[in-house]
C-alpha positions as CSV (number, residue, x, y, z in Angstrom):
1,X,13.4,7.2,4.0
2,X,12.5,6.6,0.1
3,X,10.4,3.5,1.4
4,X,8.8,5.9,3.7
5,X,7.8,8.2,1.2
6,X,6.8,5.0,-1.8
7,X,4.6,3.4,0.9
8,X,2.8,7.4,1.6
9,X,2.7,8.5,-1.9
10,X,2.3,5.1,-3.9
11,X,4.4,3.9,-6.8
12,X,3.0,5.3,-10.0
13,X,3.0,2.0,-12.6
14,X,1.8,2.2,-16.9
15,X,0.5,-1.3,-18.3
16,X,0.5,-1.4,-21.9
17,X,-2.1,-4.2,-23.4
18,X,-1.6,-5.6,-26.6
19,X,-5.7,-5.9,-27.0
20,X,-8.6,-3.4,-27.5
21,X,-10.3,-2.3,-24.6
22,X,-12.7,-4.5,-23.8
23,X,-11.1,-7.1,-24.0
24,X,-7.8,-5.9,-22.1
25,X,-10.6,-5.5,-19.2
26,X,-11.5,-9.2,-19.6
27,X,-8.2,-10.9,-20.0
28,X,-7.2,-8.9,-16.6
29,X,-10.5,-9.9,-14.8
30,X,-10.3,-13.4,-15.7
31,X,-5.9,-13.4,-14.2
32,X,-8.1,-12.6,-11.3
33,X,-10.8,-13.5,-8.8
34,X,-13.2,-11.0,-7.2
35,X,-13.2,-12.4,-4.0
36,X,-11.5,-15.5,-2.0
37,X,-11.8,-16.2,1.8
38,X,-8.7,-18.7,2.1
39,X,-6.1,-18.5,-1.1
40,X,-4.7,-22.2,-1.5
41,X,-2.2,-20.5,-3.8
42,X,-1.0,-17.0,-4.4
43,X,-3.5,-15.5,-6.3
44,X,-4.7,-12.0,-7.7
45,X,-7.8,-10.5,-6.0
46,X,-10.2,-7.8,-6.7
47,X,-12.0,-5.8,-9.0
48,X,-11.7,-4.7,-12.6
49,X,-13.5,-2.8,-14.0
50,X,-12.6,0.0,-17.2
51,X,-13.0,3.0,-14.8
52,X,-11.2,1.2,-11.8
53,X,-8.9,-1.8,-11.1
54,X,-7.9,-2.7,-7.6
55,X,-5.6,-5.5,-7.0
56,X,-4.0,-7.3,-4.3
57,X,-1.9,-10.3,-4.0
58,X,-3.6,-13.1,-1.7
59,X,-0.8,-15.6,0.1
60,X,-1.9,-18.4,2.2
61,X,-2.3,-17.9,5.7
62,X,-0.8,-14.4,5.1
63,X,-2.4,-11.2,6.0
64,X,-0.4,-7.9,5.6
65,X,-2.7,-5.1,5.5
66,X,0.8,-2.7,4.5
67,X,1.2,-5.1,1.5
68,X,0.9,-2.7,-1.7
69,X,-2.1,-2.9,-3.7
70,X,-2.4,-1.5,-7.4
71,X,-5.1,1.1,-8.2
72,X,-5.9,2.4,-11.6
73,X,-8.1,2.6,-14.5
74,X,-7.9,1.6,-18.6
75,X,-7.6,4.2,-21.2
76,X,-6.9,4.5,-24.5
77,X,-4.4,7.1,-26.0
78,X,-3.1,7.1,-29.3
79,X,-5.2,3.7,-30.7
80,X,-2.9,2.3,-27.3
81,X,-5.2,0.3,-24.5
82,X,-3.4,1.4,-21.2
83,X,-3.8,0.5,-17.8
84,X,-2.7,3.7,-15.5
85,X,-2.1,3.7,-11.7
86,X,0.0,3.1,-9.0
87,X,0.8,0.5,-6.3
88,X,-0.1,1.9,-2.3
89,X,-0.8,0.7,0.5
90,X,-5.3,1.0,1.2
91,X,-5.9,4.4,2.5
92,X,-7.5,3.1,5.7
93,X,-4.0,1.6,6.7
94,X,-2.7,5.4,5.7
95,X,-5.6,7.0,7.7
96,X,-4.6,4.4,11.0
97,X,-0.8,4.9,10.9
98,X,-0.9,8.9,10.5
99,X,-3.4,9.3,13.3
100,X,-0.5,6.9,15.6
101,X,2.4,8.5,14.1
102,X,0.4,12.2,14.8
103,X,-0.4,11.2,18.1
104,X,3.1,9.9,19.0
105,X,4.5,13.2,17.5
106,X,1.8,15.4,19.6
107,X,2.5,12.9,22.7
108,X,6.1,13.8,23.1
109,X,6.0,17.6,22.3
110,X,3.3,18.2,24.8
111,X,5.5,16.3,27.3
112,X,8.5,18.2,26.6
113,X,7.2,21.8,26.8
114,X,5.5,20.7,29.6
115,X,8.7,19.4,31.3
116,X,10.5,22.6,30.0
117,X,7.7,24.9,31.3
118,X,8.0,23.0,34.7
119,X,11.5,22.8,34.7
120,X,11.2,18.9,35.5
121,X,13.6,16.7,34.5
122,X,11.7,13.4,35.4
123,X,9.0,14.0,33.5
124,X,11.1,15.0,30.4
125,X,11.8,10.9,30.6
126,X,8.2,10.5,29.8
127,X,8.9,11.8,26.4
128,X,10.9,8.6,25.8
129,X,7.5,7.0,25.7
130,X,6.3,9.2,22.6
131,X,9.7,8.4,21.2
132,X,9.7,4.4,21.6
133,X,5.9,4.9,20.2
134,X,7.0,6.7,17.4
135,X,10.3,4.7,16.6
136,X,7.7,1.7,17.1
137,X,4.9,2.6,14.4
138,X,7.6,3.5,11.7
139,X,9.5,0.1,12.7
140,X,6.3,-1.8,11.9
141,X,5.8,0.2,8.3
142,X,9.1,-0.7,7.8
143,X,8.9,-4.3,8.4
144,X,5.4,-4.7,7.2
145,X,7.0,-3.5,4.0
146,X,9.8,-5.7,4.1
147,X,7.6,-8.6,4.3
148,X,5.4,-7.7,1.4
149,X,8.5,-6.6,-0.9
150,X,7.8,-9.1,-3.7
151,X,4.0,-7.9,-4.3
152,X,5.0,-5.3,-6.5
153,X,6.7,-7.3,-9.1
154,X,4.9,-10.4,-8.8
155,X,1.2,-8.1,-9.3
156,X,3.0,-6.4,-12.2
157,X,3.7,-9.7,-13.5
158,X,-0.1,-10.7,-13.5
159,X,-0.6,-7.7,-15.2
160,X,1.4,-8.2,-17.9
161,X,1.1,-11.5,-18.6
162,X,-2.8,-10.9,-18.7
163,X,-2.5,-8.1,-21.0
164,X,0.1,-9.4,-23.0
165,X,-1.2,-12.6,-24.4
């Protein structure tokens, strides 16, 4: 369940640039473009900015809303330009699949006291519709996951190229 827990809590990721600042900000901007309706290529999208970068890798005619984006800012410690954050999934995928995992999770336990309570056999069976529903959501993190498995290396590879020269 350690993919469970990376695509939760994020992967926490440290870019070292080779420039100053400023221009660490602009070399990364210009590996990447604000905004693009239909990617011909694979490209880098988003925004970057010195307070906040968010990035996501674009694929043609390839949506994955559980691919991994990278959030983070620049900083500077120890004459070093840095660029801090962590690759996660967008919080409004988070938000959607805890509300169905919660509502699987409060589904079948209200079935089961209730068929405990009632001392009803049959309707303990209708628990095995919270299950499947449950066993369903996590199966499509999971694969949603497994599709989007290269993003991580191939956005750190932007990165790095960007802000190494």
């Amino acid at each position: 369940m350690r993919w469970f827990r990376d695509v939760i809590q994020g992967i926490p990721a440290e870019f070292e640039s080779r420039f100053g600042l400023e221009e660490s900000v602009a070399r990364l901007s210009a590996a990447t473009r604000r905004f693009i309706l239909f990617p011909m290529r694979q490209v880098a999208v988003g925004r970057v900015s010195q307070e906040s970068v968010s990035l996501r890798k674009a694929t043609p005619f390839v949506e994955n809303s559980f691919a991994p984006q990278f959030f983070g800012a620049f900083y500077e410690h120890d004459g070093r330009t840095v660029l801090f954050g962590h690759f996660t999934i967008h919080w409004a995928v988070k938000a959607f699949m805890t509300l169905w995992l919660s509502g699987c999770l409060l589904w079948t336990s209200v079935v089961v006291l209730t068929a405990v309570a009632k001392r009803d056999p049959v309707m303990a069976l209708a628990s095995l519709a919270g299950v499947a529903m449950l066993g369903l959501g996590v199966g499509f993190v999971w694969f949603c996951s497994w599709r989007a498995r290269g993003d991580i290396p191939w956005l750190s590879a932007v990165i790095r190229d960007a802000l190494s020269g």
